[in-house]
C-alpha positions as CSV (number, residue, x, y, z in Angstrom):
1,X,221.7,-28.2,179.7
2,X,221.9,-26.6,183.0
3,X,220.6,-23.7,184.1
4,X,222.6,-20.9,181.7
5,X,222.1,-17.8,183.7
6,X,224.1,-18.8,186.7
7,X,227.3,-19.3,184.4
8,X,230.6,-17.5,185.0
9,X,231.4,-15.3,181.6
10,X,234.8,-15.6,180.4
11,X,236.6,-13.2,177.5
12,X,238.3,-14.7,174.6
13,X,241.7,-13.2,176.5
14,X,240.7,-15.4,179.1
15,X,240.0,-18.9,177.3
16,X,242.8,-18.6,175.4
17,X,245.1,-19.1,178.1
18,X,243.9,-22.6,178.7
19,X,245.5,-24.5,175.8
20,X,248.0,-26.9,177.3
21,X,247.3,-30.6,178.1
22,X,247.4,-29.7,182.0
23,X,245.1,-26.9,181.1
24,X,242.5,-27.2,178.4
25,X,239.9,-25.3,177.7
26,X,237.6,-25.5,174.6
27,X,234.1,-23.5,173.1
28,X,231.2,-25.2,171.4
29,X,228.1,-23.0,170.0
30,X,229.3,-20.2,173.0
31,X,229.6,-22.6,176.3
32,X,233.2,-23.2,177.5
33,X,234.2,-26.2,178.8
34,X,237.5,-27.5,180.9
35,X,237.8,-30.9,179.4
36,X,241.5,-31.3,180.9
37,X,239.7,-34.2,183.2
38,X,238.2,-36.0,179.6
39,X,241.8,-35.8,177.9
40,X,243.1,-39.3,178.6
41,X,239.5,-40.8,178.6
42,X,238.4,-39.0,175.0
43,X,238.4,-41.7,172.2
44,X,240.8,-39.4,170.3
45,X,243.5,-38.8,172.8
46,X,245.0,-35.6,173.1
47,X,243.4,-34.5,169.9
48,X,241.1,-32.9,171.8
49,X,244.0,-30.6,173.0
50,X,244.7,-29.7,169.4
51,X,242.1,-26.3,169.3
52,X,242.1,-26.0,173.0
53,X,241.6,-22.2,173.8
54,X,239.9,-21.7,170.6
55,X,236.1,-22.6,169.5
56,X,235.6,-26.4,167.9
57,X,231.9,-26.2,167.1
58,X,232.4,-27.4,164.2
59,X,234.7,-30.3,164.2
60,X,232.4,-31.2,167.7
61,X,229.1,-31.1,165.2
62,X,231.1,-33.1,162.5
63,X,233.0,-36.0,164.4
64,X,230.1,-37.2,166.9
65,X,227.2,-39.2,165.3
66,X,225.5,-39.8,168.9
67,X,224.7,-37.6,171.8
68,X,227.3,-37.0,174.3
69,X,225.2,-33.5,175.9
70,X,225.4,-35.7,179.0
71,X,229.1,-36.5,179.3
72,X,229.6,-32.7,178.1
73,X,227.8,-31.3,180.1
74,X,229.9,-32.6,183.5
75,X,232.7,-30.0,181.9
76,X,230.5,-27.1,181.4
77,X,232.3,-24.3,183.5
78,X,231.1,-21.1,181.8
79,X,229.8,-18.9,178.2
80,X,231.8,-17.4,176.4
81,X,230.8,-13.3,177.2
82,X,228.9,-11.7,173.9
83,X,229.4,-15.5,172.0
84,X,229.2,-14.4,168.4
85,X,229.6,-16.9,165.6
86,X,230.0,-16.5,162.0
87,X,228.6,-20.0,161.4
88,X,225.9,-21.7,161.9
89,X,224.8,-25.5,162.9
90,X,221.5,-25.4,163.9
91,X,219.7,-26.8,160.1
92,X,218.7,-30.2,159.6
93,X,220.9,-31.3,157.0
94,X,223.9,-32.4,158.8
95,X,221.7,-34.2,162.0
96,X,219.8,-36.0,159.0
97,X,222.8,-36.8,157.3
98,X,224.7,-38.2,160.3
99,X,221.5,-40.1,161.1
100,X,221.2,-42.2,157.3
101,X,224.9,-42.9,157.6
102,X,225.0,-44.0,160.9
103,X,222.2,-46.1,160.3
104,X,223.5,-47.8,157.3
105,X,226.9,-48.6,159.1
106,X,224.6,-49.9,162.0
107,X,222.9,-52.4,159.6
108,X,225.5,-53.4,157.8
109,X,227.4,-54.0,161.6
110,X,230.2,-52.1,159.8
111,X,233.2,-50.3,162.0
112,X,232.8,-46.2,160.1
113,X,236.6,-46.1,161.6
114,X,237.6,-49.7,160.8
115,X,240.3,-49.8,158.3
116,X,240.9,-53.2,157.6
117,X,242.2,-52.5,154.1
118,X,244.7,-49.4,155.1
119,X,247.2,-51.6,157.0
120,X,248.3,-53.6,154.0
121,X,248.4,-50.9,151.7
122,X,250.6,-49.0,154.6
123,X,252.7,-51.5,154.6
124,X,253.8,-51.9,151.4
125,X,253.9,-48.4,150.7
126,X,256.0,-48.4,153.7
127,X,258.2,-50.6,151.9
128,X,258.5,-49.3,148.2
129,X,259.2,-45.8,150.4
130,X,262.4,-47.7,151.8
131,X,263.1,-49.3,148.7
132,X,263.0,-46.1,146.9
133,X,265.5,-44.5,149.4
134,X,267.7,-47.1,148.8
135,X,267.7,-46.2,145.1
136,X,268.0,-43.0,145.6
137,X,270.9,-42.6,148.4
138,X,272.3,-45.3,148.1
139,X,272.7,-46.2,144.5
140,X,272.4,-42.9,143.4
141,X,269.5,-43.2,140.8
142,X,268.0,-40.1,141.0
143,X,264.5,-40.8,139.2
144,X,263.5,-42.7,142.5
145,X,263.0,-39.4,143.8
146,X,259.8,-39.5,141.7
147,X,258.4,-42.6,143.2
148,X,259.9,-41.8,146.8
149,X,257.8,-38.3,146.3
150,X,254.9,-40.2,145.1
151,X,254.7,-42.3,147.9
152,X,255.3,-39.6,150.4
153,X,252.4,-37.8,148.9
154,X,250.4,-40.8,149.4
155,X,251.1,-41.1,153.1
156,X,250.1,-37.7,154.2
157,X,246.2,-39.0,153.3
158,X,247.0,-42.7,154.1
159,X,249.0,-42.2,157.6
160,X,249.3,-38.9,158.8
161,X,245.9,-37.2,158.2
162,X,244.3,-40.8,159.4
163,X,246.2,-40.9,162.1
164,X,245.0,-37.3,162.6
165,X,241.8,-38.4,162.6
166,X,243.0,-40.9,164.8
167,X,241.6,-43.7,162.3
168,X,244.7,-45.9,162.2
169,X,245.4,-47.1,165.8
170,X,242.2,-47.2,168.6
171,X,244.7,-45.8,171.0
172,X,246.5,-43.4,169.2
173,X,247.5,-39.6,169.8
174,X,248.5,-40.4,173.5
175,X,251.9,-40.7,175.1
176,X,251.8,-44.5,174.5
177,X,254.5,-47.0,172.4
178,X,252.2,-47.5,169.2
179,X,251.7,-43.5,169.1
180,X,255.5,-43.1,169.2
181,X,255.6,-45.4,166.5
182,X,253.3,-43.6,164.5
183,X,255.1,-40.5,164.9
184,X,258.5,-42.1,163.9
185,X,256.9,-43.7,160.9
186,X,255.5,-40.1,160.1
187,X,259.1,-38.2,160.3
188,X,260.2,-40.6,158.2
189,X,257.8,-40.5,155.2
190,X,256.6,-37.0,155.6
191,X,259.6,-34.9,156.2
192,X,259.5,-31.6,157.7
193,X,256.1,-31.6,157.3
194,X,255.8,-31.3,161.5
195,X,253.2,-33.4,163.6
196,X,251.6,-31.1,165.2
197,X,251.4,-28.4,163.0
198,X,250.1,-30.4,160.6
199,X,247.0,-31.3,162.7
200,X,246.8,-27.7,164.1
201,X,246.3,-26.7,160.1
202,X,244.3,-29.6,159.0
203,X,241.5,-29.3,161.9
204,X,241.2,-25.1,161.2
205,X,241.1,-26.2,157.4
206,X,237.7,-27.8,158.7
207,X,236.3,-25.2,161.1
208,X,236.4,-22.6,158.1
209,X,237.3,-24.2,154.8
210,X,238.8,-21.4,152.5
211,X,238.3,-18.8,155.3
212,X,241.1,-16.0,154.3
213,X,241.7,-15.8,158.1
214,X,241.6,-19.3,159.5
215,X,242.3,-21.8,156.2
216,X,246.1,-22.3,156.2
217,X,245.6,-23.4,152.3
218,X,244.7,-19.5,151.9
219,X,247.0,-17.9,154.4
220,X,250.4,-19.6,154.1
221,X,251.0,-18.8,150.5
222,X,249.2,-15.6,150.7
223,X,252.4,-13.7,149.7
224,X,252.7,-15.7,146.7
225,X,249.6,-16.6,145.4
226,X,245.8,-15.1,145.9
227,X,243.8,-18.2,147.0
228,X,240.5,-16.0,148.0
229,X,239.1,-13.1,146.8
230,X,239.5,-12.0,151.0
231,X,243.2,-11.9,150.3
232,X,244.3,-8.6,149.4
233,X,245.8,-7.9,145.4
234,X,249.4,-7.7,144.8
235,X,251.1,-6.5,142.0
236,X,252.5,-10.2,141.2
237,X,249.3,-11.8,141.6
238,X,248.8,-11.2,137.6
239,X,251.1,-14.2,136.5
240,X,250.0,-16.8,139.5
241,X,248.2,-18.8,137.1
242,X,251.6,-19.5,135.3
243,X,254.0,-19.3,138.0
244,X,251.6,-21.6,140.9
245,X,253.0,-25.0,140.1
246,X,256.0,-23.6,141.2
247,X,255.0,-22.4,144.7
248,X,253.5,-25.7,145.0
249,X,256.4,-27.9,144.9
250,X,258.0,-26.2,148.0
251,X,254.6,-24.8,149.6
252,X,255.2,-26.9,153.1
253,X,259.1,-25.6,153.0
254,X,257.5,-22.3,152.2
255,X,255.2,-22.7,155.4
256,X,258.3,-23.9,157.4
257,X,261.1,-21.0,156.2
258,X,258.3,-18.3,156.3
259,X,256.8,-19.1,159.8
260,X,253.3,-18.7,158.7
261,X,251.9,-20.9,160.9
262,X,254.9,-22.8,162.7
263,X,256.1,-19.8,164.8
264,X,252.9,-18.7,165.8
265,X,251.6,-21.9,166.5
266,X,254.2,-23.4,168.4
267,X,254.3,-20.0,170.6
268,X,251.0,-19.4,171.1
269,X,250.5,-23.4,172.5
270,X,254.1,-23.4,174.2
271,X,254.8,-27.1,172.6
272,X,258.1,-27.1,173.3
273,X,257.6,-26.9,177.2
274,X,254.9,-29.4,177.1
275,X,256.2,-32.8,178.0
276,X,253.0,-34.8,176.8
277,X,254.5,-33.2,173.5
278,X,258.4,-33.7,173.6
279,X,258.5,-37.0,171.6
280,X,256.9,-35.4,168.3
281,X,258.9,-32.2,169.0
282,X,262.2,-33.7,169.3
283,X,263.1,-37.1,168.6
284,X,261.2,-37.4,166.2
285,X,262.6,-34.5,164.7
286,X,265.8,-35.9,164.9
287,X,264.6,-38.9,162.6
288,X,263.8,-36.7,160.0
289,X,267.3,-35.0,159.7
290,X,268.7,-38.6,160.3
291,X,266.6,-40.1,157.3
292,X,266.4,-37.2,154.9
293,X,269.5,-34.9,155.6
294,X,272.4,-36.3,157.5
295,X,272.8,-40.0,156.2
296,X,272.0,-39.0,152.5
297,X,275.1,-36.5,152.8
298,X,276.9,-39.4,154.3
299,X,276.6,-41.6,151.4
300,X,276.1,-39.4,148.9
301,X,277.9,-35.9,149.3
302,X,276.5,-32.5,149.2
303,X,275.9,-32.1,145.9
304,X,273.9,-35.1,144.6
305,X,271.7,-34.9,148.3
306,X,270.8,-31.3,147.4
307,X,269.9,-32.6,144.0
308,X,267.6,-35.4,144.8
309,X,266.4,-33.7,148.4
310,X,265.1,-30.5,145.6
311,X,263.9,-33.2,143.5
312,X,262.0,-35.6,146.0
313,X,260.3,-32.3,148.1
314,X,259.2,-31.1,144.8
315,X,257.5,-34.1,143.8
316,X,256.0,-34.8,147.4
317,X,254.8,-31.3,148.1
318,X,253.3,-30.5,144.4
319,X,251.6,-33.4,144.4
320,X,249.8,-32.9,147.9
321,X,248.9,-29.7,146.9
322,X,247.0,-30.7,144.5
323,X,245.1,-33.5,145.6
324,X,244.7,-32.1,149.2
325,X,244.0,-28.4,148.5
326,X,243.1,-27.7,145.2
327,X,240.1,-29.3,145.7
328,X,238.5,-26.6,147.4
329,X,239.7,-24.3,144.8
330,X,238.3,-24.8,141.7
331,X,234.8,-22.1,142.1
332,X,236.0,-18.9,141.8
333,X,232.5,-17.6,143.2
334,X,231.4,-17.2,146.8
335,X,228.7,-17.8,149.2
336,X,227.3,-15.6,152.2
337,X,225.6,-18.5,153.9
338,X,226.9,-18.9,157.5
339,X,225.8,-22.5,157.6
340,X,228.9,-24.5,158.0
341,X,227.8,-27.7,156.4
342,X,226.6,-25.8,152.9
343,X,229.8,-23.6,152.6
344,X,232.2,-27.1,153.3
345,X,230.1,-28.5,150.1
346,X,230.2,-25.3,148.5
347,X,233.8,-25.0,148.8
348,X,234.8,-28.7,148.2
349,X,235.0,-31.4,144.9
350,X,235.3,-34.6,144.9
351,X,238.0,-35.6,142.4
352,X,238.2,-39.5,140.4
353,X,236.5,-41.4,142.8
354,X,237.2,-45.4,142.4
355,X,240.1,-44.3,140.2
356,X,242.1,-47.0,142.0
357,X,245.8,-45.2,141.4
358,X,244.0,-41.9,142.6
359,X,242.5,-43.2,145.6
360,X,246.5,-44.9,146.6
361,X,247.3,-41.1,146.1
362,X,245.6,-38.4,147.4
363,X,245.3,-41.1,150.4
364,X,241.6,-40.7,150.5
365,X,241.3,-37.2,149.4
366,X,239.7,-37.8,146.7
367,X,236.4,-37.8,148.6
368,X,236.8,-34.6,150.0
369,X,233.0,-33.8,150.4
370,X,232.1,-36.8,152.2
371,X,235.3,-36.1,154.2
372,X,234.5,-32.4,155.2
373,X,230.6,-33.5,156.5
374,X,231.8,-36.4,158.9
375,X,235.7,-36.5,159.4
376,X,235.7,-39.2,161.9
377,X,234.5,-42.0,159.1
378,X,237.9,-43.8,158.0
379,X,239.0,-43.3,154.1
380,X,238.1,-46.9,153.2
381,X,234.1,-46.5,154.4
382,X,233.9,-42.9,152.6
383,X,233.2,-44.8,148.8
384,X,230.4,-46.7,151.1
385,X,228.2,-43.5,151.7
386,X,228.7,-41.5,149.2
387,X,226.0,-42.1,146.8
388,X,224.2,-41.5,151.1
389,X,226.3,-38.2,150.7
390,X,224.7,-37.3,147.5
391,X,221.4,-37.9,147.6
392,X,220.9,-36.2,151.2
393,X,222.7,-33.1,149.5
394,X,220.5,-33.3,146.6
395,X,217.0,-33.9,148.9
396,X,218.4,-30.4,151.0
397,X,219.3,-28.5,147.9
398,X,223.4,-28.6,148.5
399,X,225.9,-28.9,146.1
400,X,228.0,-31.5,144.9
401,X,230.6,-31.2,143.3
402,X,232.9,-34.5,141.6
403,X,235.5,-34.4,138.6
404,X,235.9,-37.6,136.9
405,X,238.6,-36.5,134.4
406,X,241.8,-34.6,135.9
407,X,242.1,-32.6,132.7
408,X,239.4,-31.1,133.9
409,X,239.9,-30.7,137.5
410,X,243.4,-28.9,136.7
411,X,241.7,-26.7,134.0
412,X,239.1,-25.0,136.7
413,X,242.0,-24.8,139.0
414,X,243.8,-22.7,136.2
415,X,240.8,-20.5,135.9
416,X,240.0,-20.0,139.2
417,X,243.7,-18.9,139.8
418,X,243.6,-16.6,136.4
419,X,240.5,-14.5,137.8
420,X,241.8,-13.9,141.0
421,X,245.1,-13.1,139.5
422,X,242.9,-9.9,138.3
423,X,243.1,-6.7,140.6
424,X,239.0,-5.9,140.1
425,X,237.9,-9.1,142.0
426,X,237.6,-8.9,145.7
């Protein structure tokens, strides 16, 4: 690193100006960096644009197994005035870890972001979704909005948060034809459920997993349910134990009607008047209401579409919930270390891995520890390193967390919502 005294100081007022794709600034460990230059050269596209203005320590510490200081350190423009950080990334656990499971992808000449087995399974998932659409629209059978949902839920891990991690195309996230694609195939099967908000949410998920201020699991349904001791008690809290299954059939419409992230997101970055961004913001849009509002009407009338469109969100959206987010909610305690890779163990459980069915649905979520640690390794390697996983957490005194009967899994989640349904814990 160059010499740091002779760096310009910046203000967080300042860096958070810089957040557009003509204009992005980012943070890591209190150096700030113009990486608008590295945007259509980064290996992840416009990913990169996703926190810009805001600090991505810990999704830079998570995704890169090698050292890039060097190619970094041609963007290095400033420090960030009186950097303070709440966590930390300077133990050996996580350079360690990334070192075995690099190593064994290296001698087993193994691709950690192939996915040799997820276009297949796209594919035909792909096609029972269209199948079931048919049923449901067309002939009017309305328990296809069971499988529909099912399937739905099973594309947010198999093709949008992949894609996400750009793990499904090598050139995706840019303004190219298979990206458009991508984003088409995501309006379709994942309705509503916008692009990139979505990815917005997902990567601050990561930075701070059920941080009251940053975790959008916590702080979109913080007027409904109490997901961290942080959030403050409400009078109706005492019944979210019985009454959460609920909220989580609707909990992306809830995001969407409510605003909690969607308005100040898409203000704050100024999507809409980016034009590397007008495909997902509007066309793509538009194949949503085509798909899921307009030519179910059509066929069906208003009645029956409101019917089936309750029926299929429920299904889709309960179901995410709980094999996305619920796994990080199932230990009602806390921890005060500020070292990022302990508190994503801390705060994470694996749920039925090799469950075959399971794995299909939560889209890889299942592994949600091995997930957190190194984000960039695509779903189908993460059962490949997980025994890696668990014996480096073990060797550094971490936890690990797995359920390998759902009973279970749902009954700590009922607990954990019943204490902090109780006014005393805070």
């Amino acid at each position: 690193m160059s010499d740091t005294d002779s760096l310009a100081l910046y203000d967080w007022s300042e860096i958070s100006k810089h957040n557009q794709t003509s204009d992005c600034w980012v943070v890591i460990d209190g150096f700030v960096y113009d990486v608008t230059g590295w945007i259509e050269r980064h290996p992840g596209g416009q990913l990169i644009c996703t926190l810009a203005g805001e600090d991505v320590s810990a999704m830079f510490h998570s995704v890169h197994f090698r050292d890039i200081s060097s190619t970094l350190e041609c963007y290095l423009i400033g420090q960030v005035r009186e950097y303070q950080s709440t966590q930390k990334f300077d133990n050996d656990f996580l350079p360690v870890l990334k070192h075995k499971v690099l190593s064994y992808f290296v001698e087993n000449k193994i691709d950690y972001r192939s996915t040799q087995k997820l276009g297949m399974q796209l594919i035909l998932s792909l096609l029972m979704f269209g199948f079931s659409w048919w049923l449901l629209w067309i002939e009017q059978w309305w328990p296809a909005a069971i499988s529909m949902g099912l399937i739905s839920c099973a594309m947010v891990g198999g093709l949008a948060h992949e894609y996400s991690h750009n793990n499904v195309i090598s050139k995706g996230n840019r303004n190219n034809v298979e990206s458009r694609l991508m984003s088409v195939l995501w309006a379709c099967v994942c309705p509503f459920m916008f692009e990139k908000q979505f990815q917005y949410e997902h990567f601050k998920h990561h930075m701070a997993p059920m941080d009251s201020q940053q975790d959008y699991e916590v702080q979109a349904l913080s007027h409904f349910i109490r997901l961290s001791p942080e959030v403050s008690w409400k009078p109706i809290f005492r019944f979210q134990h019985l009454y959460a299954p609920f909220v989580y059939m609707y909990y992306i419409t809830i995001q969407v009607i409510g605003g909690a992230f969607y308005n100040r997101y898409f203000a704050m970055r100024k999507l809409r008047a980016d034009p590397a961004f007008f495909f997902q913001m509007y066309p793509a849009t538009a194949v949503t209401v085509i798909l899921h509002v307009i030519l179910p009407i059509y066929f069906c009338g208003w009645g029956y579409w409101l019917f089936g469109f309750l029926a299929y969100n429920a299904v889709w959206q309960c179901a995410t919930y709980l094999v996305a987010a619920v796994p990080h909610m199932a230990e009602s305690d806390t921890t005060d270390s500020n070292d990022w890779a302990f508190r994503s163990c801390f705060y994470t459980r694996n749920v039925l891995c090799g469950n075959a069915f399971y794995d299909w649905l939560s889209g890889g979520f299942n592994y949600q520890i091995e997930h957190h640690l190194l984000p960039s390794i695509s779903r189908e390697n993460l059962p490949k390193i997980s025994s890696i996983v668990r014996e480096t957490c073990e060797e550094f005194g971490y936890p690990y967390y797995e359920y390998r009967h759902f009973s279970d899994y749902l009954k700590d989640h009922y607990h954990y919502l019943k204490k902090l349904s109780t006014e005393t814990v805070a």
